[in-house]
PDB file of N, H, CA, C and O in Angstrom:
ATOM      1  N   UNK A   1     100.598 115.632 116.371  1.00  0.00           N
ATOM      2  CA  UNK A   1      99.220 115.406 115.981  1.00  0.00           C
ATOM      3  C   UNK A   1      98.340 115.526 117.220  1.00  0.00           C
ATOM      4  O   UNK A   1      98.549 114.914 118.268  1.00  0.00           O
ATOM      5  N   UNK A   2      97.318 116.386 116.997  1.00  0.00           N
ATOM      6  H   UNK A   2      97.148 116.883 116.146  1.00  0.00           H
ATOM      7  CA  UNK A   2      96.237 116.632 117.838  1.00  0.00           C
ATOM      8  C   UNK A   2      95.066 115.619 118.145  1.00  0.00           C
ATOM      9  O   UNK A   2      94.246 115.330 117.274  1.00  0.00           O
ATOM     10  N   UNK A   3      95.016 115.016 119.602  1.00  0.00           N
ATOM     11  H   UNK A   3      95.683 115.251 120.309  1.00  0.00           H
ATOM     12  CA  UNK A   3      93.912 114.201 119.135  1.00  0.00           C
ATOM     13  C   UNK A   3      93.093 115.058 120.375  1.00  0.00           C
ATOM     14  O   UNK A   3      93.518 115.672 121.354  1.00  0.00           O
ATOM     15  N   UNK A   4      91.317 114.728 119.707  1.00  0.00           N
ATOM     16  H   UNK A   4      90.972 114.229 118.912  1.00  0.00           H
ATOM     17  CA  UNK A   4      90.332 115.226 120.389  1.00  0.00           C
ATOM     18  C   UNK A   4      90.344 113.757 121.846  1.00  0.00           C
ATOM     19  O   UNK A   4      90.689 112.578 121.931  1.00  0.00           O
ATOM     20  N   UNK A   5      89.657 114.960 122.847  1.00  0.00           N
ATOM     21  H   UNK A   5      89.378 115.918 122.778  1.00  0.00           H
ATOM     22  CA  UNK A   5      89.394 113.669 124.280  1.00  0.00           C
ATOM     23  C   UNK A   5      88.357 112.621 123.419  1.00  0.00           C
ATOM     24  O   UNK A   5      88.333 111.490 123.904  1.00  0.00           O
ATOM     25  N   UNK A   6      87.810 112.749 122.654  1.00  0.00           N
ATOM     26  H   UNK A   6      87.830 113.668 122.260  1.00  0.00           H
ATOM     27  CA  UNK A   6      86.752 111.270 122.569  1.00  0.00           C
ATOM     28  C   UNK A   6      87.791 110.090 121.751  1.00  0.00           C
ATOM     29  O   UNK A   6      88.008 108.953 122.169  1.00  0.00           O
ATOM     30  N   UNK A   7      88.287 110.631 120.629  1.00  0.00           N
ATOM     31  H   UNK A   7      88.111 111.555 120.290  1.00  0.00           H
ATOM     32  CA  UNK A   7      89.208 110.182 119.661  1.00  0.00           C
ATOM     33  C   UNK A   7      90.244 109.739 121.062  1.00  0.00           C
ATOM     34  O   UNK A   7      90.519 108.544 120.945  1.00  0.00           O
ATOM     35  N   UNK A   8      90.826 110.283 122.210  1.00  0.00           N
ATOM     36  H   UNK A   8      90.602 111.253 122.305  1.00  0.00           H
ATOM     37  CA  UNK A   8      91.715 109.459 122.927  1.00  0.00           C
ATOM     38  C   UNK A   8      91.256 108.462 123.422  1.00  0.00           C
ATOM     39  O   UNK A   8      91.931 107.443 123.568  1.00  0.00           O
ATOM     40  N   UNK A   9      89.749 108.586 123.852  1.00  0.00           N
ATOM     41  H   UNK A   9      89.201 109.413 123.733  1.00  0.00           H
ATOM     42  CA  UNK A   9      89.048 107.677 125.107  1.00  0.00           C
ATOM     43  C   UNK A   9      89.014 106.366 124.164  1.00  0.00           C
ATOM     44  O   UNK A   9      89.349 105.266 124.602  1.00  0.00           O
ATOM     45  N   UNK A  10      88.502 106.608 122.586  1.00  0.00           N
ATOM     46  H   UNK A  10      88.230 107.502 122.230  1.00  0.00           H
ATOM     47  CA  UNK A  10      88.365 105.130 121.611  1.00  0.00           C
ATOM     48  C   UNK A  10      89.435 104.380 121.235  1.00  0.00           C
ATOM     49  O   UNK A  10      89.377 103.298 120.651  1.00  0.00           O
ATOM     50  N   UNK A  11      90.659 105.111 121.661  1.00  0.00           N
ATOM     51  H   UNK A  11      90.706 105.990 122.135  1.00  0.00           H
ATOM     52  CA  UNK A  11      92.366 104.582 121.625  1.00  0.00           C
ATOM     53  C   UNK A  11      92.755 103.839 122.643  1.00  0.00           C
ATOM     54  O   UNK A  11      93.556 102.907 122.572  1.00  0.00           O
ATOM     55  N   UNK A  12      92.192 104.236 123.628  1.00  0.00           N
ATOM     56  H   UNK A  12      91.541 104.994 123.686  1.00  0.00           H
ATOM     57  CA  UNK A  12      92.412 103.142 125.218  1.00  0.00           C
ATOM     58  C   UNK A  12      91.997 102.058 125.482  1.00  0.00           C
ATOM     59  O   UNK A  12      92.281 101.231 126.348  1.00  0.00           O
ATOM     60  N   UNK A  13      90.925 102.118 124.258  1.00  0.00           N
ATOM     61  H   UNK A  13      90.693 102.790 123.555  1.00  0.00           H
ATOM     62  CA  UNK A  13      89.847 100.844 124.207  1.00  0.00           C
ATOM     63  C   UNK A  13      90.567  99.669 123.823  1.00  0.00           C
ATOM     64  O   UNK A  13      90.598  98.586 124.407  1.00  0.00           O
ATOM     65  N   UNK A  14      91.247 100.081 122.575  1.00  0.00           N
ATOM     66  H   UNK A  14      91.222 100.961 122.101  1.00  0.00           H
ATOM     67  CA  UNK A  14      92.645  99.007 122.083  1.00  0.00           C
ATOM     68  C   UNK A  14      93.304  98.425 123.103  1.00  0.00           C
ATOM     69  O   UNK A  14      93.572  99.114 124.087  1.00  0.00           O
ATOM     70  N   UNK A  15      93.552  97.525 123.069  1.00  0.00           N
ATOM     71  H   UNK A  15      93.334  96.966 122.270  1.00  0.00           H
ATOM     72  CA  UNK A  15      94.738  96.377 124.142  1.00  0.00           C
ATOM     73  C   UNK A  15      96.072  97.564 124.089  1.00  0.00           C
ATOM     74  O   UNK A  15      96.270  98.387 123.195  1.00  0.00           O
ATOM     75  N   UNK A  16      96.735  97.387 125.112  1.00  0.00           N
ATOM     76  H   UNK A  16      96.574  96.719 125.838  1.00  0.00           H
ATOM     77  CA  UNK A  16      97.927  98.584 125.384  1.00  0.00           C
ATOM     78  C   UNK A  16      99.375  97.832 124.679  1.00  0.00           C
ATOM     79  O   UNK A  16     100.295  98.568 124.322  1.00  0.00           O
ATOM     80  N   UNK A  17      99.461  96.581 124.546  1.00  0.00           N
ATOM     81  H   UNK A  17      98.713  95.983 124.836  1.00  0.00           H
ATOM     82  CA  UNK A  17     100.003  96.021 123.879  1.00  0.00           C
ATOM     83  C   UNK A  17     100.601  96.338 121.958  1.00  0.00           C
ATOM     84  O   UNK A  17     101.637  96.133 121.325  1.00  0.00           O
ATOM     85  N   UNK A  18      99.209  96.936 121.660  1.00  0.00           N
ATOM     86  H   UNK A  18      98.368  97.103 122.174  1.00  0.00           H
ATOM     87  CA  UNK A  18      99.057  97.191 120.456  1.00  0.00           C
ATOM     88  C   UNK A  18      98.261  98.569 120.332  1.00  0.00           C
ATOM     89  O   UNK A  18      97.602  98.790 119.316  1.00  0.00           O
ATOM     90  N   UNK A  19      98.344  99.738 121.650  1.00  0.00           N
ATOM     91  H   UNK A  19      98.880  99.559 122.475  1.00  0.00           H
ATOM     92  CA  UNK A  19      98.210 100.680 120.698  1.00  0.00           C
ATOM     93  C   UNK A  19      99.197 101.354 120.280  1.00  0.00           C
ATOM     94  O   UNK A  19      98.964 102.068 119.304  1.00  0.00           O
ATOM     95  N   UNK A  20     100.346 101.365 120.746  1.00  0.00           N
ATOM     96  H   UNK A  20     100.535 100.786 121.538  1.00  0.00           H
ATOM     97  CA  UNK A  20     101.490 102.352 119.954  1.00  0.00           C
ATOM     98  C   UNK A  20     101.254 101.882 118.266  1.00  0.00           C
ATOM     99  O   UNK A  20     100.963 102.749 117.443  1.00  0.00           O
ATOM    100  N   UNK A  21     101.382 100.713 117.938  1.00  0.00           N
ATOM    101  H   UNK A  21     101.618 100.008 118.607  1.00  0.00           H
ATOM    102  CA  UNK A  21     100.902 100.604 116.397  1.00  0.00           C
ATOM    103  C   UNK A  21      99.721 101.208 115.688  1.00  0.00           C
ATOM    104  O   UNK A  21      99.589 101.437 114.486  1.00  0.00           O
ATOM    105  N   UNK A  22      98.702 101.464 116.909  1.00  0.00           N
ATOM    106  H   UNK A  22      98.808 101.278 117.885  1.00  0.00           H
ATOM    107  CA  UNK A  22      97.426 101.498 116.239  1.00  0.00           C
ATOM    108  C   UNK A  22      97.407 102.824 115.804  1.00  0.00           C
ATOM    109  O   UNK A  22      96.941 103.216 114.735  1.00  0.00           O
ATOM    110  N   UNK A  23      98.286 103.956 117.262  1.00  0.00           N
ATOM    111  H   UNK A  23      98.665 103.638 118.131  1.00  0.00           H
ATOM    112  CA  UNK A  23      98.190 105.300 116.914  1.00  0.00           C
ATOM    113  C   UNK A  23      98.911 105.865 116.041  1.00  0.00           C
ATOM    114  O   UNK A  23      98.651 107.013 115.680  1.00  0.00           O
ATOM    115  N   UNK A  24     100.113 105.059 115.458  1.00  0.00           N
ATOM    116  H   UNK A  24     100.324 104.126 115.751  1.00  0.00           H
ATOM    117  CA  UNK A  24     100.870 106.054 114.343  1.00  0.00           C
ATOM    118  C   UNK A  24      99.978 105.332 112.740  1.00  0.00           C
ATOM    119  O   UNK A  24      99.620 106.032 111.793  1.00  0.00           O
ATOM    120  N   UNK A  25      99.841 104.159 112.817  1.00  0.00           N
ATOM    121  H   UNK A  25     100.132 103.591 113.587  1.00  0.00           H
ATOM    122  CA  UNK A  25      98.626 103.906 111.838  1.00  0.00           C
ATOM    123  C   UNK A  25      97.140 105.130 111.726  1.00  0.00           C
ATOM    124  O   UNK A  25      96.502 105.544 110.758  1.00  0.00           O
ATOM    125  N   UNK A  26      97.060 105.338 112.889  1.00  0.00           N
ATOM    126  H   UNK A  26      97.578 105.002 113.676  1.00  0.00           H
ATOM    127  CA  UNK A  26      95.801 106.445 112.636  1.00  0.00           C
ATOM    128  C   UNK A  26      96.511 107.812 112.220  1.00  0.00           C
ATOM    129  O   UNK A  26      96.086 108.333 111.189  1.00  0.00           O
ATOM    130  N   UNK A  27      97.755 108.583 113.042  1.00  0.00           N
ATOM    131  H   UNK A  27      98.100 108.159 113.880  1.00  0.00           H
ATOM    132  CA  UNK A  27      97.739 109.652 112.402  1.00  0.00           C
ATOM    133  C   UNK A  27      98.747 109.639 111.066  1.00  0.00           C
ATOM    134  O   UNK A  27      99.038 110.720 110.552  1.00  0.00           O
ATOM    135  N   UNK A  28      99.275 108.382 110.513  1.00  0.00           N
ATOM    136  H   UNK A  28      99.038 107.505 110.931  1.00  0.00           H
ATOM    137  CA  UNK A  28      99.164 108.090 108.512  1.00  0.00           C
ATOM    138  C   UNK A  28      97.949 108.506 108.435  1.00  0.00           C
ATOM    139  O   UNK A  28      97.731 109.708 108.283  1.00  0.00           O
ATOM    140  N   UNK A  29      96.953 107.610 108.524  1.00  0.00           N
ATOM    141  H   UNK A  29      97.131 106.634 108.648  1.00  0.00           H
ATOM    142  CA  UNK A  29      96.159 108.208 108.061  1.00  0.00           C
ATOM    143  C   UNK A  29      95.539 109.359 108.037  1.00  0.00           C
ATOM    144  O   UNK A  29      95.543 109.911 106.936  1.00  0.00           O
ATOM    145  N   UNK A  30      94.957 109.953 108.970  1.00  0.00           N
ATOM    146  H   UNK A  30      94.954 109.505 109.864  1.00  0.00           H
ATOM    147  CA  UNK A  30      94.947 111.261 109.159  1.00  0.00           C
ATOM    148  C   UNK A  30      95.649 112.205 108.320  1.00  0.00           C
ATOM    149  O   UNK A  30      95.139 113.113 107.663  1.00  0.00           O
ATOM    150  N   UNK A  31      97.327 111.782 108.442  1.00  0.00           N
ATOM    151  H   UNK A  31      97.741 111.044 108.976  1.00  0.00           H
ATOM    152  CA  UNK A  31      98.355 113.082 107.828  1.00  0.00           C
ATOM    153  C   UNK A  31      97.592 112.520 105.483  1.00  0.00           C
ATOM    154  O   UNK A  31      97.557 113.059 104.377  1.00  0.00           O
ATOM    155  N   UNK A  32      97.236 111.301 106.087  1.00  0.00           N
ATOM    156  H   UNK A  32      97.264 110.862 106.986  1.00  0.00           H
ATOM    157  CA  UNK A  32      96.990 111.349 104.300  1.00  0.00           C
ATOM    158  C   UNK A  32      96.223 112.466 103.818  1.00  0.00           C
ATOM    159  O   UNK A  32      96.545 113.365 103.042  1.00  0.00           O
ATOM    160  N   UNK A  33      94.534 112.107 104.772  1.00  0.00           N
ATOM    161  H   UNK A  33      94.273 111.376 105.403  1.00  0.00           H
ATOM    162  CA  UNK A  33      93.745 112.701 104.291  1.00  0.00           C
ATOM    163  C   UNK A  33      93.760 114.338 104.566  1.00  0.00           C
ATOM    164  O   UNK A  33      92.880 115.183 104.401  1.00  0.00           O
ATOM    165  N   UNK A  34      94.944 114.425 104.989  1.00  0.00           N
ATOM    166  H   UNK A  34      95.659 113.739 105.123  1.00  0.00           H
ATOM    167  CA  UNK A  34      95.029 115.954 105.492  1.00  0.00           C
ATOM    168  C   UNK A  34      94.526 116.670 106.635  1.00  0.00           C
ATOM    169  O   UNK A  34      94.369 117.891 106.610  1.00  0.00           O
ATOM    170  N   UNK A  35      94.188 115.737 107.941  1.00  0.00           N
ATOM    171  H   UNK A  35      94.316 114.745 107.962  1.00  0.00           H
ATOM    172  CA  UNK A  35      93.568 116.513 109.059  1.00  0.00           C
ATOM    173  C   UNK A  35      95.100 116.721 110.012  1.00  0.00           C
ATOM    174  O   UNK A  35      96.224 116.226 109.927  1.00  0.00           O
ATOM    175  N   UNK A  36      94.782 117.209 110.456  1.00  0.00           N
ATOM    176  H   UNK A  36      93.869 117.611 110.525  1.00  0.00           H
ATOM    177  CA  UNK A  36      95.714 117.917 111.440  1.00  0.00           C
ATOM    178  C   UNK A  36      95.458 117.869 113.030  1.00  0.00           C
ATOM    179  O   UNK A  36      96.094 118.267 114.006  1.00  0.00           O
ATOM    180  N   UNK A  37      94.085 117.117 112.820  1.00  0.00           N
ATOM    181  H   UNK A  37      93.568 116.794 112.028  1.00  0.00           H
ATOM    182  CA  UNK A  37      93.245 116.616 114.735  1.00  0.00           C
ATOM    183  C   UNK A  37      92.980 115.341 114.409  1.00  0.00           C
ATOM    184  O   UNK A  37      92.926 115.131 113.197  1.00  0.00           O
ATOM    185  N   UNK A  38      92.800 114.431 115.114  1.00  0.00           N
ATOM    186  H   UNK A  38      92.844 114.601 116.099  1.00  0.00           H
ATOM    187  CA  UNK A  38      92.181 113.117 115.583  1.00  0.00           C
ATOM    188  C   UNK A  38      90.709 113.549 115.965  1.00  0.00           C
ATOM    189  O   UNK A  38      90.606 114.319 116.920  1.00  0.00           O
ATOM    190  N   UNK A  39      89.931 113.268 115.529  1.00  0.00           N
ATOM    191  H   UNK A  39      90.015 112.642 114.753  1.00  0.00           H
ATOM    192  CA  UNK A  39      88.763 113.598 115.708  1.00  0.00           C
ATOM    193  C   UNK A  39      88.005 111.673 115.735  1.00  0.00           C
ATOM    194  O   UNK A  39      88.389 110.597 115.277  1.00  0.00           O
ATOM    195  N   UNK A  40      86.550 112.238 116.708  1.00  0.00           N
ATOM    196  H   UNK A  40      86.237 113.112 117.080  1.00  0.00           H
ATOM    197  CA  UNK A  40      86.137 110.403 116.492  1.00  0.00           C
ATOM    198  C   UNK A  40      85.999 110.204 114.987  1.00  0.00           C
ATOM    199  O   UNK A  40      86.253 109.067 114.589  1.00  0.00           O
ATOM    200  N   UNK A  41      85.562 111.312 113.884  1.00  0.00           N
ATOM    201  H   UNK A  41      85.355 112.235 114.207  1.00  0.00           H
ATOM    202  CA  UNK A  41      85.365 110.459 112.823  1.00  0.00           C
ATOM    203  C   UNK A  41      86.070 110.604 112.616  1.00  0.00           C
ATOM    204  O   UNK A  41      85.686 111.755 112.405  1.00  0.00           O
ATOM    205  N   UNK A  42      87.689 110.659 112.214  1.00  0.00           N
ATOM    206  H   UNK A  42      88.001 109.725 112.386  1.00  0.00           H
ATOM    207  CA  UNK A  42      88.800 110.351 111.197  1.00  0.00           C
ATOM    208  C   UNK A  42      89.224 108.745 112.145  1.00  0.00           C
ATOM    209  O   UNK A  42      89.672 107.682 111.716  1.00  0.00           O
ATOM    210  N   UNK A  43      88.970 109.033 113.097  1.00  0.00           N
ATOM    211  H   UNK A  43      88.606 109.897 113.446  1.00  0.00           H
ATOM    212  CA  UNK A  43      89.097 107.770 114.345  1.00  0.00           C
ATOM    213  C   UNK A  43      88.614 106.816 113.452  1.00  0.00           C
ATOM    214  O   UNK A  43      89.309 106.025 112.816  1.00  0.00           O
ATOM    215  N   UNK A  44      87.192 106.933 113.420  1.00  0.00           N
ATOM    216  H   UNK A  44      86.626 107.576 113.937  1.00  0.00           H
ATOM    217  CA  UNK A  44      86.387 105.517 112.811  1.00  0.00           C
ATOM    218  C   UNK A  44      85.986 105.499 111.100  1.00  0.00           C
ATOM    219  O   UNK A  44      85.083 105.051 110.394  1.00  0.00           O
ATOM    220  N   UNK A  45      87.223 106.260 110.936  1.00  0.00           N
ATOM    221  H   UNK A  45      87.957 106.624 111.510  1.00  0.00           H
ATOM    222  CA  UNK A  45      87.140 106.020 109.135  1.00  0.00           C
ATOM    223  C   UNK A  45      88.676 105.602 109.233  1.00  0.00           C
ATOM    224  O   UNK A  45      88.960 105.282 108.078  1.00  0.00           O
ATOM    225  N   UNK A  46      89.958 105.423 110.131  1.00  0.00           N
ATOM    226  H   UNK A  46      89.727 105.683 111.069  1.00  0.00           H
ATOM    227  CA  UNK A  46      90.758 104.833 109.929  1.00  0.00           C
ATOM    228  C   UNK A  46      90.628 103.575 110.257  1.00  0.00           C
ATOM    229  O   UNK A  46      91.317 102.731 109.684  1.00  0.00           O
ATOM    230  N   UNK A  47      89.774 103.244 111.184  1.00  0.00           N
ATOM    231  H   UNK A  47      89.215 103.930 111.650  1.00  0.00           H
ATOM    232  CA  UNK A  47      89.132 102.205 111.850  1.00  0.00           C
ATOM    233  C   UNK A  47      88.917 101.337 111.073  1.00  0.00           C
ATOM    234  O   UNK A  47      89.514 100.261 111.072  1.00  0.00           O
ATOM    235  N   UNK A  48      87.811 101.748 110.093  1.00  0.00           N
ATOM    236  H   UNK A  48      87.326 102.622 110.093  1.00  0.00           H
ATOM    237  CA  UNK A  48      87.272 101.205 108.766  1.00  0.00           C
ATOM    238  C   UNK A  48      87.642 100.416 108.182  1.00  0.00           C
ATOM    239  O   UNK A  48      87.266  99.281 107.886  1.00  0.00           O
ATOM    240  N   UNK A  49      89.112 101.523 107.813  1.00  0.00           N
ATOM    241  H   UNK A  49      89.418 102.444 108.053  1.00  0.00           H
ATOM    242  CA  UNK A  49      90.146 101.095 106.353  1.00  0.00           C
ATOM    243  C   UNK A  49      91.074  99.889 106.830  1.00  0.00           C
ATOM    244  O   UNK A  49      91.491  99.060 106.020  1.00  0.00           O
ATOM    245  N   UNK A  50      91.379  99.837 108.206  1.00  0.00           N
ATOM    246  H   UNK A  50      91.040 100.510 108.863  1.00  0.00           H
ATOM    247  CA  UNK A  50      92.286  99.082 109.030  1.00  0.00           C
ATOM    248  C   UNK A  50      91.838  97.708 109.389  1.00  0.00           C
ATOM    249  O   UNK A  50      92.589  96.737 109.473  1.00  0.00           O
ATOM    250  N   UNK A  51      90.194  97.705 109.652  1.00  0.00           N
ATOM    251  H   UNK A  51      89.584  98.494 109.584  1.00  0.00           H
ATOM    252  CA  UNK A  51      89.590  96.418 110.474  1.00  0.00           C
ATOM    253  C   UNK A  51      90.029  96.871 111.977  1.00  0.00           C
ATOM    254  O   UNK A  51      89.758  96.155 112.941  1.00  0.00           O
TER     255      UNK A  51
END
């Protein structure tokens, strides 16, 4: 899974503790809705759905 540099920079933001969870939670989602990049908005519409 492809992520865009902004979509990485809003992943670092997460505690390092908890992003390996955060990033295969985002590209589920992603692979749901069918993107194939990490982009900031699939970023902050998994964001959304997640809290």
């Amino acid at each position: 899974m492809n992520w865009t540099p902004e979509a990485e920079a809003k992943l670092k933001e997460i505690p390092f503790f908890v992003r390996p969870a955060a990033r295969r939670k985002i590209e589920k989602f992603a692979q749901e809705q069918n993107e194939t990049t990490i982009t900031l908005e699939v970023y902050e519409q998994a964001k959304a759905k997640f809290g």
